[in-house]
N, CA and C atoms as an extended XYZ file, in Angstrom:
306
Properties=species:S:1:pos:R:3:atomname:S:1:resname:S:1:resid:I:1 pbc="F F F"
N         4.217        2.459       14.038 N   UNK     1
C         5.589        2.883       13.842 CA  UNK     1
C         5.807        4.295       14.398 C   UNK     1
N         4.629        4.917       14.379 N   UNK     2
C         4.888        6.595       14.848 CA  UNK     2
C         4.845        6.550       16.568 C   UNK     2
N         4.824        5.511       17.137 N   UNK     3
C         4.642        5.441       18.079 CA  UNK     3
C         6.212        4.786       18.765 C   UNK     3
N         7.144        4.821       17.522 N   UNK     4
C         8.441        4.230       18.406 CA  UNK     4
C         8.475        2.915       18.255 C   UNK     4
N         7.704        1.920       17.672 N   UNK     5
C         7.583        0.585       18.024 CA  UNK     5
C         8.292        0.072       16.613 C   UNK     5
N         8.967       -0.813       16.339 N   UNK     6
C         9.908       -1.470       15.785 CA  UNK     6
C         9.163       -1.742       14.591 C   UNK     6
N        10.053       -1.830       13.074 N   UNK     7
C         9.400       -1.897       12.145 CA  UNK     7
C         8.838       -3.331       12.070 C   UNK     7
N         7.465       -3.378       11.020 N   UNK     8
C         6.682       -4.632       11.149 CA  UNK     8
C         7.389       -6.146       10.081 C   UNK     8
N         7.784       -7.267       10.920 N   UNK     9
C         8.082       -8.255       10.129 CA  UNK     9
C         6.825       -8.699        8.474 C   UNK     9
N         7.207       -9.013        7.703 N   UNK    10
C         6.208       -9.349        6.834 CA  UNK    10
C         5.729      -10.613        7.679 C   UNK    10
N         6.017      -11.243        8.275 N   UNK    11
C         4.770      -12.358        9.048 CA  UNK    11
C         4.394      -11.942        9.617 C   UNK    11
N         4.369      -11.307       10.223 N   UNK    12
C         3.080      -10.259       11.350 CA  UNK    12
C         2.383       -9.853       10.194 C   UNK    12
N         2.742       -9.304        9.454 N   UNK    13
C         1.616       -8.884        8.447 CA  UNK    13
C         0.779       -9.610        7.315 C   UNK    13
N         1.464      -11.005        6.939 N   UNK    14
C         0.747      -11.913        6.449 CA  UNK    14
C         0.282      -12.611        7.613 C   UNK    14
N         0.023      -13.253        8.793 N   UNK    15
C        -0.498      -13.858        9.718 CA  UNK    15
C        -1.515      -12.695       10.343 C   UNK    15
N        -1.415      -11.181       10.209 N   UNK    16
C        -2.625      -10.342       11.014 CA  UNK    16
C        -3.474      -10.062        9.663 C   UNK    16
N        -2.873      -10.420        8.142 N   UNK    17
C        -4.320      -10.167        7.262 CA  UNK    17
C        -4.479      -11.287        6.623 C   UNK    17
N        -4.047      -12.548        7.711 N   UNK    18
C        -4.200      -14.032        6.606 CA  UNK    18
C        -4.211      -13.743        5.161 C   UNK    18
N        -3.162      -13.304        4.582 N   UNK    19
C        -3.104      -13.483        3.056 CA  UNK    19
C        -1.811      -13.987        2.863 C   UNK    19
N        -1.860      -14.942        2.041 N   UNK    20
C        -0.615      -15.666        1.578 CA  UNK    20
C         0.687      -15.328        1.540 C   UNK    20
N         1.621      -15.937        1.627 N   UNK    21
C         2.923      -15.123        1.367 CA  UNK    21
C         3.784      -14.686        0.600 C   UNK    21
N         3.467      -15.656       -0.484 N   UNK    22
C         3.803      -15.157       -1.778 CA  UNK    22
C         2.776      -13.457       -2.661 C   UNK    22
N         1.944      -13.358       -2.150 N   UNK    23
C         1.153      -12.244       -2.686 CA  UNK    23
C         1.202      -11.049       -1.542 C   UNK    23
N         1.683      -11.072       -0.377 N   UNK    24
C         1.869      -10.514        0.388 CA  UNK    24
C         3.108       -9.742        0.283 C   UNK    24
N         4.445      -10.625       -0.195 N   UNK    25
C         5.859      -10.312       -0.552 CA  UNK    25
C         5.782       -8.992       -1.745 C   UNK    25
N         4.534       -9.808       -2.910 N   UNK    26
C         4.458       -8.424       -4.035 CA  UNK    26
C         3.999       -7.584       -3.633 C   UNK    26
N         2.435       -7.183       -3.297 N   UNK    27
C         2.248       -5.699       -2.469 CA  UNK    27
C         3.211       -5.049       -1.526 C   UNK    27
N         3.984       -5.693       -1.030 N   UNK    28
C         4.848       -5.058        0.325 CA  UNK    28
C         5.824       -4.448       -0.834 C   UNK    28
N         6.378       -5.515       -2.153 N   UNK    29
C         7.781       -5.145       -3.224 CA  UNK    29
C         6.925       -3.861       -3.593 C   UNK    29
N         5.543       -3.353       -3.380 N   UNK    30
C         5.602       -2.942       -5.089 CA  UNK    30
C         5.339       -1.132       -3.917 C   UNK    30
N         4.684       -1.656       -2.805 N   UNK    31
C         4.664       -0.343       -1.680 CA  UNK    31
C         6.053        0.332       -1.521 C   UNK    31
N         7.315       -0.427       -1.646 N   UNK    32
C         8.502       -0.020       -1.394 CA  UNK    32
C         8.896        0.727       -2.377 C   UNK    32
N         8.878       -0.251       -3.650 N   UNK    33
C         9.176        0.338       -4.786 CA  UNK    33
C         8.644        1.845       -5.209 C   UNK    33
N         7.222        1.849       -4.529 N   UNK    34
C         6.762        3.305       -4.791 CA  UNK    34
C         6.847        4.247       -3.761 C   UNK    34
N         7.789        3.747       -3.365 N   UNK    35
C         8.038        5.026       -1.647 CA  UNK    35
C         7.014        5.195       -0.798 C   UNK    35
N         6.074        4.295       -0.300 N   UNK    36
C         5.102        4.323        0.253 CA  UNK    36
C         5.502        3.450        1.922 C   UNK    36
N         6.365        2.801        1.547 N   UNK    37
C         6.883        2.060        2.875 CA  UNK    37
C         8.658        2.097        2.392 C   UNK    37
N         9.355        1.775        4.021 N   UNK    38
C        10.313        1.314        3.643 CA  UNK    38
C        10.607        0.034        4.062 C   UNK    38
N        11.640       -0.961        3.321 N   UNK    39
C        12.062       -2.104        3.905 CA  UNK    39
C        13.514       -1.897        4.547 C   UNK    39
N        13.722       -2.465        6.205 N   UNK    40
C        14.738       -2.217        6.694 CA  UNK    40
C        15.515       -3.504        6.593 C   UNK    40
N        16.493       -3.424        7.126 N   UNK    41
C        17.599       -4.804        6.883 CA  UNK    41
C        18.132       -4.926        8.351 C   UNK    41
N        18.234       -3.651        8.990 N   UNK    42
C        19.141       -4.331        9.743 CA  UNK    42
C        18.332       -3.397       11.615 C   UNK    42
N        18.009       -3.348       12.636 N   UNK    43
C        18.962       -5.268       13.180 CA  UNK    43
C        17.898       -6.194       12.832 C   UNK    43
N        16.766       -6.101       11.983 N   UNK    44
C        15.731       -7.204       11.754 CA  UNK    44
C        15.253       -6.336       10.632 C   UNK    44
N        14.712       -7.735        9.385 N   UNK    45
C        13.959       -6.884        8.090 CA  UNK    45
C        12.515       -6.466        8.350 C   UNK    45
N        11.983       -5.551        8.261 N   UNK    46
C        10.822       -5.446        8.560 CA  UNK    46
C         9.828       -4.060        7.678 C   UNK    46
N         8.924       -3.580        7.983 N   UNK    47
C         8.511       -2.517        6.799 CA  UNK    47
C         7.934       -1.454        8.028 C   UNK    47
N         8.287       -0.285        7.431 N   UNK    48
C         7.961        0.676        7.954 CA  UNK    48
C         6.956        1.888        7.127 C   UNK    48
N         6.637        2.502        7.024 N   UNK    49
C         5.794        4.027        6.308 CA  UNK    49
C         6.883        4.739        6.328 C   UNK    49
N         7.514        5.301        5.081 N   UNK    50
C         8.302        5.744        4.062 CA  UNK    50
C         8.302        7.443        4.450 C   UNK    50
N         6.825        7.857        5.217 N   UNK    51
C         6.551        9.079        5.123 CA  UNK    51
C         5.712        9.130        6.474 C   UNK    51
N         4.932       10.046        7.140 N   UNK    52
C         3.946       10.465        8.337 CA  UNK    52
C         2.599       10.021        7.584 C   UNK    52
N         1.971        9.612        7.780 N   UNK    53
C         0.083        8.938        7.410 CA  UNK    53
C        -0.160       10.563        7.197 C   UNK    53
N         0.035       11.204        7.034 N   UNK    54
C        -0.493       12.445        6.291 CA  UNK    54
C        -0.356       12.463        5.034 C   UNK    54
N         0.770       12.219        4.891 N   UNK    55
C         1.249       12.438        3.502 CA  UNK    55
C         1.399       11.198        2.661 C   UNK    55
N         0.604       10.271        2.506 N   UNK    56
C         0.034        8.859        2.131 CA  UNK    56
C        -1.276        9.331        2.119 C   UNK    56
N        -1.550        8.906        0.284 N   UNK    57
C        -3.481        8.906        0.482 CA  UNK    57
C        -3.558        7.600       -0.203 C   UNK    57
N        -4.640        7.879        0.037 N   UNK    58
C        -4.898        6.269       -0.207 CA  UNK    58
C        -5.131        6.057       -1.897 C   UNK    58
N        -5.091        7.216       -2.572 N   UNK    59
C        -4.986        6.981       -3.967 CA  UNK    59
C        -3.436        6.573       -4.076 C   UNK    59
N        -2.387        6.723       -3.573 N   UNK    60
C        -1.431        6.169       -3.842 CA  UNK    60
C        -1.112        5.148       -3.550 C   UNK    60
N        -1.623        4.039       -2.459 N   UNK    61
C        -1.822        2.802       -2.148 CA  UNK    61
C        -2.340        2.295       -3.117 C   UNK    61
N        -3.574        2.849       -3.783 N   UNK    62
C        -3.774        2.091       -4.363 CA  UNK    62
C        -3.481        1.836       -5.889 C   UNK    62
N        -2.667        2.949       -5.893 N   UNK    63
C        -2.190        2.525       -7.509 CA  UNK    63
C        -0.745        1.864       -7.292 C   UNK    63
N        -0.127        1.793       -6.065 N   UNK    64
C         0.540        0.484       -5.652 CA  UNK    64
C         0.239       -0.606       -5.947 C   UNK    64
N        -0.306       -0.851       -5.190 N   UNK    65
C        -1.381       -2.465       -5.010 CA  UNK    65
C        -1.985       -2.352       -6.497 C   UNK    65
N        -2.205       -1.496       -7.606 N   UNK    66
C        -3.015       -1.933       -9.030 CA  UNK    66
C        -1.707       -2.606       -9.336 C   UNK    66
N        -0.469       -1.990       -9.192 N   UNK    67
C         0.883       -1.911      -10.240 CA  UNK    67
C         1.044       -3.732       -9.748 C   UNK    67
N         0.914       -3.817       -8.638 N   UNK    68
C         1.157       -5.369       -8.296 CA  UNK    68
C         0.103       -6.272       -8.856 C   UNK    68
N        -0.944       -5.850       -9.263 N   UNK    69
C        -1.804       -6.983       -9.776 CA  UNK    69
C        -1.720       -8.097      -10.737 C   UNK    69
N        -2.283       -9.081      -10.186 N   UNK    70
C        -1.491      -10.307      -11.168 CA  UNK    70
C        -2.461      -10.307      -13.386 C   UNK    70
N        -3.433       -9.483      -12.911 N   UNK    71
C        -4.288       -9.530      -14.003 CA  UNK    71
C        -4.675       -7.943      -13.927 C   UNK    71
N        -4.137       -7.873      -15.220 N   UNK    72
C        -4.240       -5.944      -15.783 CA  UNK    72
C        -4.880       -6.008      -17.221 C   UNK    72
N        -5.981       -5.104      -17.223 N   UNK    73
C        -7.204       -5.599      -18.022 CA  UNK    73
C        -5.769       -4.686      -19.124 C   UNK    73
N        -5.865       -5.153      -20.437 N   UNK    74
C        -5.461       -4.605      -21.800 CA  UNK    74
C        -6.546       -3.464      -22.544 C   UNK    74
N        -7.730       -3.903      -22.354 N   UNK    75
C        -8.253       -2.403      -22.709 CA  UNK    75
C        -9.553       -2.018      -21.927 C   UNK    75
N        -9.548       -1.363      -21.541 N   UNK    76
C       -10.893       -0.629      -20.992 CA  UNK    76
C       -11.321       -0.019      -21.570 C   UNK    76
N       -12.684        0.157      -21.682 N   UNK    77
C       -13.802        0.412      -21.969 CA  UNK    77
C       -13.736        2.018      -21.639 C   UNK    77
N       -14.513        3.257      -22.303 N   UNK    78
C       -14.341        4.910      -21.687 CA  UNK    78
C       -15.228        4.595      -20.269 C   UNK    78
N       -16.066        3.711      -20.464 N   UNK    79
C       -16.785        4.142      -18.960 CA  UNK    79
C       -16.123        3.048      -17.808 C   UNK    79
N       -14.893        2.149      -18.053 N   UNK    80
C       -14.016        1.639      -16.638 CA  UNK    80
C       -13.235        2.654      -16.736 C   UNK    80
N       -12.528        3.234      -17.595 N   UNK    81
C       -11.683        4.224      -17.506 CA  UNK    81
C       -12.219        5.260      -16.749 C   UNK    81
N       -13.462        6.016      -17.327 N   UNK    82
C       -14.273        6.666      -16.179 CA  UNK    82
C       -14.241        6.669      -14.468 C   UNK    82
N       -14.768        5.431      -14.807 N   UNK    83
C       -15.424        5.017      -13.117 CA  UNK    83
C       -13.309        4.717      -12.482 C   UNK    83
N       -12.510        4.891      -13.029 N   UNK    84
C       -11.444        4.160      -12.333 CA  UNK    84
C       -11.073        5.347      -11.579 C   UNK    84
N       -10.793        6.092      -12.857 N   UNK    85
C       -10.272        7.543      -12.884 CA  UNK    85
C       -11.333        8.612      -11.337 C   UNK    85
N       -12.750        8.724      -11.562 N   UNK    86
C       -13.307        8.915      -10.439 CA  UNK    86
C       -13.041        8.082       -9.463 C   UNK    86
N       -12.766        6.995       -9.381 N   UNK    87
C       -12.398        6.428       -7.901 CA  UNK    87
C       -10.770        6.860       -7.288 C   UNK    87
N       -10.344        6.635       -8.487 N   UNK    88
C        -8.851        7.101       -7.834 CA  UNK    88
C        -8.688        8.980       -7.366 C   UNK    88
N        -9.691        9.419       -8.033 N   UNK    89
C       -10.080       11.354       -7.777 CA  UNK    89
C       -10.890       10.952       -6.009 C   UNK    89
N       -11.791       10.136       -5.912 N   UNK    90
C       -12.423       10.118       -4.089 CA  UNK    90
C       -11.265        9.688       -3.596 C   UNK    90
N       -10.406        8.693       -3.881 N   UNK    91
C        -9.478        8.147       -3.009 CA  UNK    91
C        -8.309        8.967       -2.516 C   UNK    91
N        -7.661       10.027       -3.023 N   UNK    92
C        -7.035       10.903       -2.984 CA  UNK    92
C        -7.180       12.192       -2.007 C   UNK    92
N        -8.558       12.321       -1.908 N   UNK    93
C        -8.759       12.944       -0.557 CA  UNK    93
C        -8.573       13.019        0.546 C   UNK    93
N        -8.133       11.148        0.432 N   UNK    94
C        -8.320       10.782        2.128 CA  UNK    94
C        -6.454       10.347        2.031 C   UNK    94
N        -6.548       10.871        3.592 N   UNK    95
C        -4.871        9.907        4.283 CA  UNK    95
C        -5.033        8.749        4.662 C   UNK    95
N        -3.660        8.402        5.237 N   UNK    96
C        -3.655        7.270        5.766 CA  UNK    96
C        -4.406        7.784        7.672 C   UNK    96
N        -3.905        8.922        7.465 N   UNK    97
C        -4.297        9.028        8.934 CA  UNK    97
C        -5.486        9.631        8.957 C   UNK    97
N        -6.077       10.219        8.000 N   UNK    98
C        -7.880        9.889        7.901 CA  UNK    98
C        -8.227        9.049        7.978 C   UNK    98
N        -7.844        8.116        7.649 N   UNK    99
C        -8.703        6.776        7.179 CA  UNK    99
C        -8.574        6.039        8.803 C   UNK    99
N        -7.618        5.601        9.566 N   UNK   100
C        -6.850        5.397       10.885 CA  UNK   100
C        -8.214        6.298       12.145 C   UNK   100
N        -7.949        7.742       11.640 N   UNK   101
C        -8.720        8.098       12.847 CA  UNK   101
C        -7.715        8.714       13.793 C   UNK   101
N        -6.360        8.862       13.412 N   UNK   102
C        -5.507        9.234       14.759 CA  UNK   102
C        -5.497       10.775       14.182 C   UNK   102
């Protein structure tokens, strides 16, 4: 998209990560919903990055993609809470455009 090129249809993006389309529709709802992408309407619907891959880390993807999960544990344990909490502290370091390479 930073390159000028037209925002991405959700079938390009369920057909380039073969994942279904119904579970594809919620991560894309729940990326929008958290300002992480946008969905356009018009002259074609398609999804774009909300912001520059700088300013996207990937701890916020992924507490996107948790918020969409179809199964959300009710209680954790101090040491998943632990280990979650440290993963989401490494994940936060990195961008989208760390992670990319551009």
């Amino acid at each position: 998209f930073e390159q000028k090129k037209a925002p991405v249809p959700s079938e390009l993006i369920v057909s380039h990560l073969n994942l279904p389309t119904d579970f594809t529709d919620k991560i894309l709802n729940h990326l929008t919903k958290s300002g992480i992408i946008l969905k356009t309407l018009d002259p074609a619907v398609g999804f774009a990055p909300a912001t520059l891959a700088e300013n996207i880390t990937l701890a916020d993807i992924h507490d996107a993609v948790a918020e969409a999960s179809f199964a959300k544990p009710s209680d954790q344990s101090a040491i998943l809470t632990q280990l979650s909490a440290e993963r989401r502290q490494k994940l936060s370091q990195y961008t989208i455009r760390t992670a990319i390479g551009n």
